[in-house]
mmCIF file of the C-alpha atoms, coordinates in Angstrom:
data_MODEL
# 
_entry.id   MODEL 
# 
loop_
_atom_site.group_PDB 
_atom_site.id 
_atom_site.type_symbol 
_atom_site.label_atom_id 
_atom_site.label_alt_id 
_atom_site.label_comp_id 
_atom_site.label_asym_id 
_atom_site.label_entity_id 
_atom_site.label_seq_id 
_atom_site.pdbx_PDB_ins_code 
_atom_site.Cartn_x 
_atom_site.Cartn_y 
_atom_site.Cartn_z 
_atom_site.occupancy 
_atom_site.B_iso_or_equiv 
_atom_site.pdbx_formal_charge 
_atom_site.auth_seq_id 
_atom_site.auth_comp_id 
_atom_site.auth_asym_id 
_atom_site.auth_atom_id 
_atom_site.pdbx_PDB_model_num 
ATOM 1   C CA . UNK A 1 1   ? 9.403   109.910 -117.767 1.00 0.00 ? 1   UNK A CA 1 
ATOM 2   C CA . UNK A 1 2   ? 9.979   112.132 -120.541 1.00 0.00 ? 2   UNK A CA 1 
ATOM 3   C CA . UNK A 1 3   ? 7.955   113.615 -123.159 1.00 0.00 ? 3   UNK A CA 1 
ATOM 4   C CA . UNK A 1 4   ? 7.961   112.636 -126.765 1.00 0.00 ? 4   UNK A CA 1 
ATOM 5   C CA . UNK A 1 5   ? 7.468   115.239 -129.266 1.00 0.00 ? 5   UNK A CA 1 
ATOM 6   C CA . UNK A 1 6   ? 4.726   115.698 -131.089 1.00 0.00 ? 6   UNK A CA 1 
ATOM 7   C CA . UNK A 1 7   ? 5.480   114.553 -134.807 1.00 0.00 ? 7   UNK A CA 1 
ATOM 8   C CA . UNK A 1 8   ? 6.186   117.508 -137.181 1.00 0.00 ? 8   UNK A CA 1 
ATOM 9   C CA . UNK A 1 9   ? 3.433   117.486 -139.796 1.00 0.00 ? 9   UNK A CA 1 
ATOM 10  C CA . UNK A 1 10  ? 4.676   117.672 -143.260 1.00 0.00 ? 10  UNK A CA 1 
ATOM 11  C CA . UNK A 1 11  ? 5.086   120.753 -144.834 1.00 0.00 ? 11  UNK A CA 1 
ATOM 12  C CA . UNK A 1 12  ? 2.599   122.103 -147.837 1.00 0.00 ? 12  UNK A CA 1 
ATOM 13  C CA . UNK A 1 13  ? 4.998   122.934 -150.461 1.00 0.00 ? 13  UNK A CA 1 
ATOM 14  C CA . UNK A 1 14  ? 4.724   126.164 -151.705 1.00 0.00 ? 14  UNK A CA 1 
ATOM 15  C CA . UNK A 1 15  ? 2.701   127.043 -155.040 1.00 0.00 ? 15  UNK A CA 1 
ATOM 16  C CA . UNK A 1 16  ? 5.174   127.218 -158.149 1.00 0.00 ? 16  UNK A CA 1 
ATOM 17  C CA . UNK A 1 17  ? 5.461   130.249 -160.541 1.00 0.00 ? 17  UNK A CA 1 
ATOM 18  C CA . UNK A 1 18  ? 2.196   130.797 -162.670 1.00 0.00 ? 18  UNK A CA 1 
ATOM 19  C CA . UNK A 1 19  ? 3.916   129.284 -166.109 1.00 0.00 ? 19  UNK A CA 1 
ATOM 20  C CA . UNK A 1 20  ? 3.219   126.002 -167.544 1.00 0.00 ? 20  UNK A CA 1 
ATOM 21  C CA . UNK A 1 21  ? 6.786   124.596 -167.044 1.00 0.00 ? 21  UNK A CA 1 
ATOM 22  C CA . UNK A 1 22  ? 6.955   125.459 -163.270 1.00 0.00 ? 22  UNK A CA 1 
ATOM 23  C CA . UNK A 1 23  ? 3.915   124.113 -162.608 1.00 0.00 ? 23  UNK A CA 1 
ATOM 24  C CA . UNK A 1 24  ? 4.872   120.841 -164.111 1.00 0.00 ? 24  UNK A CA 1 
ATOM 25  C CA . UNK A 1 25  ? 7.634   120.525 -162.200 1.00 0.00 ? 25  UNK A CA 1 
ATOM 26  C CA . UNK A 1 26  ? 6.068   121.244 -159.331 1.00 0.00 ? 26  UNK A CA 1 
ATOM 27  C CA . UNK A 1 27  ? 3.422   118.257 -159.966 1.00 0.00 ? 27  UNK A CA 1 
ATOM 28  C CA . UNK A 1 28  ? 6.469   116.241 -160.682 1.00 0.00 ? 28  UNK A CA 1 
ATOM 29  C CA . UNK A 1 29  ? 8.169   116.928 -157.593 1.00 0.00 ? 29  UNK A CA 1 
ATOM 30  C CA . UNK A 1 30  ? 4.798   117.256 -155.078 1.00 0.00 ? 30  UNK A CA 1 
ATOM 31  C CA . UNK A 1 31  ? 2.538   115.237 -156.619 1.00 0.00 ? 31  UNK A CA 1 
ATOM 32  C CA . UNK A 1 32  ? 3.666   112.985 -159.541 1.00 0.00 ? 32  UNK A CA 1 
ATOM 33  C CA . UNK A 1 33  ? 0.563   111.055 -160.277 1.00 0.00 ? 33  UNK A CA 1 
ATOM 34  C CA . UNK A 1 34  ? -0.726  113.867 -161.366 1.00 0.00 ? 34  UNK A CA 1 
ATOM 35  C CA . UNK A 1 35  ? 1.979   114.336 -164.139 1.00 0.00 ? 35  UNK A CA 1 
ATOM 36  C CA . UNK A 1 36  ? 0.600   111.828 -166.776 1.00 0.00 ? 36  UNK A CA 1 
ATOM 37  C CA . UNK A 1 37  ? -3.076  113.379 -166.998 1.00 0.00 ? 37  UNK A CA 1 
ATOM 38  C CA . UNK A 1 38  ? -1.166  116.879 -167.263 1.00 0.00 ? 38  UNK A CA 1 
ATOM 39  C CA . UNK A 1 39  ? 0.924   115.676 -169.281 1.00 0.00 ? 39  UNK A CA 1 
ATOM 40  C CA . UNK A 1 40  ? -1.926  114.578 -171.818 1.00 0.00 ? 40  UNK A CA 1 
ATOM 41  C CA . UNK A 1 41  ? -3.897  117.370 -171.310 1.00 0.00 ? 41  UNK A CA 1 
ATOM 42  C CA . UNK A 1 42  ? -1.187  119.355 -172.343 1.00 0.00 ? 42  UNK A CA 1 
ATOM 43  C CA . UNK A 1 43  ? -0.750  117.430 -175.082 1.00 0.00 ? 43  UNK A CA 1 
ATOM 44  C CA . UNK A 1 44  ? -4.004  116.909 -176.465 1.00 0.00 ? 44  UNK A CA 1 
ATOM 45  C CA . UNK A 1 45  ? -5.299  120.851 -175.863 1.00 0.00 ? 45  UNK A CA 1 
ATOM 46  C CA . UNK A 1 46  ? -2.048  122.849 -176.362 1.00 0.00 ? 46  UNK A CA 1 
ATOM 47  C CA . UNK A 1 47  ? 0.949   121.293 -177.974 1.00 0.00 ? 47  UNK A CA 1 
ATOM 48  C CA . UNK A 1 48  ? -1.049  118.690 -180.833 1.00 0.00 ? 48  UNK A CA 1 
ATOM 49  C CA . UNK A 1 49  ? -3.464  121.583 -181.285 1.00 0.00 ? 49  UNK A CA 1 
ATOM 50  C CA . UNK A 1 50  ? -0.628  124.453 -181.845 1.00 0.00 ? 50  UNK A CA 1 
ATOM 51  C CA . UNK A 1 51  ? -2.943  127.017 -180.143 1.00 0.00 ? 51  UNK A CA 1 
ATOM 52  C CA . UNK A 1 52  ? -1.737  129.054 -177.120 1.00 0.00 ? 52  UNK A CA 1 
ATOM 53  C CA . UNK A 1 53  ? -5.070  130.160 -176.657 1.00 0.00 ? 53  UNK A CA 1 
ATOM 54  C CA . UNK A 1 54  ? -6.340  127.579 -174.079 1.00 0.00 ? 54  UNK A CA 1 
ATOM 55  C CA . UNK A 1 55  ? -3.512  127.825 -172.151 1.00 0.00 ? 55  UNK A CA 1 
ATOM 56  C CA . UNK A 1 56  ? -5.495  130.276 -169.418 1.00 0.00 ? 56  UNK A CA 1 
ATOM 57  C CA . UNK A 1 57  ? -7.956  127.793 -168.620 1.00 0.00 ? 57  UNK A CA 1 
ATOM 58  C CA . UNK A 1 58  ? -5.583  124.730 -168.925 1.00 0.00 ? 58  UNK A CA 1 
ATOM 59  C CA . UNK A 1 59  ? -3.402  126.835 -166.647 1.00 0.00 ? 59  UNK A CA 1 
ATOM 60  C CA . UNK A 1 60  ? -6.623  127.474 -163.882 1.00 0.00 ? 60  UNK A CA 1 
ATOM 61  C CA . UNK A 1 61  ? -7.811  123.647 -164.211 1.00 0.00 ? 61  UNK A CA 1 
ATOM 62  C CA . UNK A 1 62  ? -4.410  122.143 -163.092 1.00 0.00 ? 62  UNK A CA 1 
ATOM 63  C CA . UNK A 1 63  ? -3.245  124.727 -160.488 1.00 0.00 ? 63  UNK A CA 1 
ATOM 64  C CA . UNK A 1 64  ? -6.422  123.884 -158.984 1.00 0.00 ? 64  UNK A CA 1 
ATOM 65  C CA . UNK A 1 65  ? -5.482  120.097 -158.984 1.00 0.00 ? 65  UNK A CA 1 
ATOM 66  C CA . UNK A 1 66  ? -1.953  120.396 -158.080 1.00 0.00 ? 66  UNK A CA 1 
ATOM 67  C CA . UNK A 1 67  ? -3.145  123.278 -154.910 1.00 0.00 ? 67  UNK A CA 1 
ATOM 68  C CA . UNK A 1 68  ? -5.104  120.326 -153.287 1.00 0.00 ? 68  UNK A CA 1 
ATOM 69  C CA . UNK A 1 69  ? -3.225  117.384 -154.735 1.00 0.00 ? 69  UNK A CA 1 
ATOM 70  C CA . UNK A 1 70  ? 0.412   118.956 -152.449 1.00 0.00 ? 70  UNK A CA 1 
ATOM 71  C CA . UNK A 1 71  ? -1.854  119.119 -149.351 1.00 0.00 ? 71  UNK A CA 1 
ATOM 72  C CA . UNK A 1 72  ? -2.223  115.029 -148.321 1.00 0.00 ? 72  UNK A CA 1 
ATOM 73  C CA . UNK A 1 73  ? -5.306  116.555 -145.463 1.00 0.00 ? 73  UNK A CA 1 
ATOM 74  C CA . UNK A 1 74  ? -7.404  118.849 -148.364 1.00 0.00 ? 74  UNK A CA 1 
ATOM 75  C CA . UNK A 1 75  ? -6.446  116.197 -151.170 1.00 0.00 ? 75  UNK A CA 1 
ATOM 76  C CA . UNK A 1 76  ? -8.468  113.517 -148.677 1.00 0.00 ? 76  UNK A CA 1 
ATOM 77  C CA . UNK A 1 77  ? -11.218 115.642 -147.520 1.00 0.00 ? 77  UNK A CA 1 
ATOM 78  C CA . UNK A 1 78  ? -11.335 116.620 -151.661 1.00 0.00 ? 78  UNK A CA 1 
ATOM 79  C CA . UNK A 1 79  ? -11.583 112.913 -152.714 1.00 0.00 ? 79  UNK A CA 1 
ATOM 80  C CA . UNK A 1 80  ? -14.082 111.819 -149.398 1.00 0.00 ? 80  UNK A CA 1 
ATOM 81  C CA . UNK A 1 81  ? -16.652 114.838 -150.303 1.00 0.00 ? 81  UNK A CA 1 
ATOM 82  C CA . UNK A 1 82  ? -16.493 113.091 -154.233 1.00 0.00 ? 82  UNK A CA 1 
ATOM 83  C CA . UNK A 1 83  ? -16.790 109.502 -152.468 1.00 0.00 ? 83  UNK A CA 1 
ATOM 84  C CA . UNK A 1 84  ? -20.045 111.112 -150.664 1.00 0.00 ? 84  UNK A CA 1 
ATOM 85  C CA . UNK A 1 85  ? -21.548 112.658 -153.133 1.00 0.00 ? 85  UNK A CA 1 
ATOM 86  C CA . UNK A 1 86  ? -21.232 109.305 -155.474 1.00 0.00 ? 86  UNK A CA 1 
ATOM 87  C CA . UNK A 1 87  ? -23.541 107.122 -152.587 1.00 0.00 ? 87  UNK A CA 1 
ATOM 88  C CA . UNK A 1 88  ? -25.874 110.528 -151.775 1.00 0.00 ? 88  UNK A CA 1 
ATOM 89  C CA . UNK A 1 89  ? -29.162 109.633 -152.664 1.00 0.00 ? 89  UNK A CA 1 
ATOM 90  C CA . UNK A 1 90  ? -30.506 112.560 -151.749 1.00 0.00 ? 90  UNK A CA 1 
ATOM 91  C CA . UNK A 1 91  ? -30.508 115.566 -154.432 1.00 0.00 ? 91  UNK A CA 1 
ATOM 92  C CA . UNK A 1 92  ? -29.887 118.453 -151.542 1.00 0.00 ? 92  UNK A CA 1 
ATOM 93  C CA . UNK A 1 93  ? -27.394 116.670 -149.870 1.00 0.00 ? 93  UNK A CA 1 
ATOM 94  C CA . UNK A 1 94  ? -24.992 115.984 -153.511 1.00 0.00 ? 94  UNK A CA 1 
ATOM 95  C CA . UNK A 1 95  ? -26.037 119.516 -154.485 1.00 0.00 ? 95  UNK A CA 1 
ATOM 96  C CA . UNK A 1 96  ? -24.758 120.688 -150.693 1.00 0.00 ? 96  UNK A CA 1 
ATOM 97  C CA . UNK A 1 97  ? -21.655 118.479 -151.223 1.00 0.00 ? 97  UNK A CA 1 
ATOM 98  C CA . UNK A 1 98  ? -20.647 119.282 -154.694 1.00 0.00 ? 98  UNK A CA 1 
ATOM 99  C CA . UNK A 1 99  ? -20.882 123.018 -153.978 1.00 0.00 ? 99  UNK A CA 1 
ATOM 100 C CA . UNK A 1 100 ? -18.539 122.713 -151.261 1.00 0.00 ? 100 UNK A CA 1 
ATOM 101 C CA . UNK A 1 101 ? -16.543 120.954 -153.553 1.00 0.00 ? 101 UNK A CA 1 
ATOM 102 C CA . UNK A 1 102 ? -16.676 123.593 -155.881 1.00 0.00 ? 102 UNK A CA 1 
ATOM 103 C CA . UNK A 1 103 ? -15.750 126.415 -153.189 1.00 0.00 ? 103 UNK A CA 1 
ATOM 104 C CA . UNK A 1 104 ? -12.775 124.834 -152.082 1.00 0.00 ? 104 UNK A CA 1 
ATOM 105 C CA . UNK A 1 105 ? -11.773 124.981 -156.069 1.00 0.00 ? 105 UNK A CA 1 
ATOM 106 C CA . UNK A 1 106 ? -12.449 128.071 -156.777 1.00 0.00 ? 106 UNK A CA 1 
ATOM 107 C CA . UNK A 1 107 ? -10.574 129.043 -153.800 1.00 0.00 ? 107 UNK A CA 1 
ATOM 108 C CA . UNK A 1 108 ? -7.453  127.475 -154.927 1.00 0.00 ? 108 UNK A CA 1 
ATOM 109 C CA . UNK A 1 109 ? -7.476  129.995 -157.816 1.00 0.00 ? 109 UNK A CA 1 
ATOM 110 C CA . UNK A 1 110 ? -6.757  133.022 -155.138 1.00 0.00 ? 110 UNK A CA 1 
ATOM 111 C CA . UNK A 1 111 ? -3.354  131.341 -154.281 1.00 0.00 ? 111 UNK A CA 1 
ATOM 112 C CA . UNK A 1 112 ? -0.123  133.093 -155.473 1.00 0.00 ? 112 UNK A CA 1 
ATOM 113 C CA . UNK A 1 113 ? 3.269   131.926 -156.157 1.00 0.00 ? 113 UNK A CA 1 
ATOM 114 C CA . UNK A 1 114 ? 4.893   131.044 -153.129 1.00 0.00 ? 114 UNK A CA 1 
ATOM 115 C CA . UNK A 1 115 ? 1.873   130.639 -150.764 1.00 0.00 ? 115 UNK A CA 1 
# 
């Protein structure tokens, strides 16, 4: 009797350069429904608005969402902690849930090209 190998998990793919274009791609590529909310959002605060200025904060939202959206196991545990924190009916336990919501965010932001 032989073995079977264990099947490879799918690779992460790695975190694009930190401009607007290669991060769209990379949504396109990784994680394409994605694309048409960026795609609007870029639209709506940027390009229809002819202001550069917002492009910072547009930049931090969505390389947030694409850092869990190209990882299938954070994306789930991501969208289950939401699911929970829609049915909690207890104040402490959506506070406890949305927080670590928000860590695992704000931890996306620490991610470099490449990683």
């Amino acid at each position: 009797m032989t073995a079977h190998a264990a099947e490879p998990e799918p690779s992460i793919p790695p975190m694009p350069e930190r401009t607007p274009k290669a991060l769209r791609d990379a949504i396109a590529e990784h994680a394409p429904v994605l694309l048409p909310d960026f795609d609007a959002h870029w639209k709506w605060a940027i390009a229809d608005a002819y202001n550069i200025g917002p492009v910072p904060a547009f930049m931090a939202r969505w390389w947030s969402e694409y850092a869990i959206a190209r990882d299938p196991q954070l994306d789930a545990h991501v969208r289950e902690l939401q699911h929970r924190v829609a049915e909690a009916t207890d104040i402490a336990e959506a506070k406890a849930l949305l927080d670590e919501v928000a860590k695992i965010r704000y931890g996306t932001r620490k991610l470099e090209p490449g990683e």
